[in-house]
Structures are given as structure tokens and as C-alpha cells.
C-alpha positions in Angstrom: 94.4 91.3 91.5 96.1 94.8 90.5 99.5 95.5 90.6 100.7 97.8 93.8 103.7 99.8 93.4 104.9 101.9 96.3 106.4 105.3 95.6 106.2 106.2 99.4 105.5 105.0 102.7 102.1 104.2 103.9 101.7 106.6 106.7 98.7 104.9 108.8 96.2 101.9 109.1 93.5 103.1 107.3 96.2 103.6 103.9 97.4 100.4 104.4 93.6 99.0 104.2 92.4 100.9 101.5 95.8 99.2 99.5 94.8 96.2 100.7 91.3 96.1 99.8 92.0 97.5 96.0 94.7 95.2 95.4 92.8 92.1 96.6 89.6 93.4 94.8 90.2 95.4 91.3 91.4 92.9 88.2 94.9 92.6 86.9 94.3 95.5 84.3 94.5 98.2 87.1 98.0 99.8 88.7 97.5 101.4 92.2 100.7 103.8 92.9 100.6 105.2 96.7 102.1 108.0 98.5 103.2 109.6 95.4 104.7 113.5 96.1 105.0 116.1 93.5 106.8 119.5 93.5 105.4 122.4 91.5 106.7 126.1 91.6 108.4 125.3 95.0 105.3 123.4 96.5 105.0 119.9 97.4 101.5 118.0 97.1 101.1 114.4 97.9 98.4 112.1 96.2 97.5 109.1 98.4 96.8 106.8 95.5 96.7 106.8 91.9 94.7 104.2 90.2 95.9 103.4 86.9 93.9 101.9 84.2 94.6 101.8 80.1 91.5 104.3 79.7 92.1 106.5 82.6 93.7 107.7 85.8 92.2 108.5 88.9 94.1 110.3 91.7 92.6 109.4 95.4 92.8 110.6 99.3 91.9 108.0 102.1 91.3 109.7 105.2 90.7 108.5 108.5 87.5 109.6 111.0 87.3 108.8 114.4 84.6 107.4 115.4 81.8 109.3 117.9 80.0 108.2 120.3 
């Protein structure tokens, strides 16, 4: 199970599933940050997750699609 840490707040469902899932899923050697906010020259970005490993990082976006019928 990896390790969750929240630097934010989820803001919806879909988030909060993909957390979920990746805790409940990926082994102990794996870190998911979430929500995490960074300022550079004035400007703020967000990164919905981070997935930390010892060989890499991997920055993420969940997004959510309604569906059409």
C-alpha cells in the first residue's frame, strides 16, 4: 500500500478515487503527494498528484468527463 500525504485538499470525487485506487493498489515503495501548489515568477500551478518512487517522480492530472449520452 503507498504512503498518501496530503499537501492540499481534494477538490472533487474523481481526485479522491484516483487516491484511493493508488494507495490501495501501488506497493509500499511508492509516495503519492496530492494537491500540491507551486509559485514561480509570480504564478501559481497546481500538480494533482505526484507519485514518488526511489528511481523517479512522476507529476499527474485527474480530470473528470461527463458522461454523453
Amino acid at each position: 500500500m503507498a504512503k498518501v500525504i496530503p499537501i492540499g485538499q481534494s477538490v472533487n470525487d474523481a481526485e479522491r478515487t484516483v487516491i484511493a485506487h493508488r494507495r490501495d493498489h501501488l506497493p509500499d515503495s511508492y509516495i503519492l503527494l496530492h494537491n500540491v501548489e507551486l509559485e514561480r515568477q509570480g504564478e501559481r500551478f497546481e500538480i494533482d498528484f505526484a507519485l514518488l518512487h526511489p528511481s523517479c517522480v512522476v507529476p499527474d492530472r485527474c480530470k473528470r468527463y461527463a458522461r454523453c449520452d
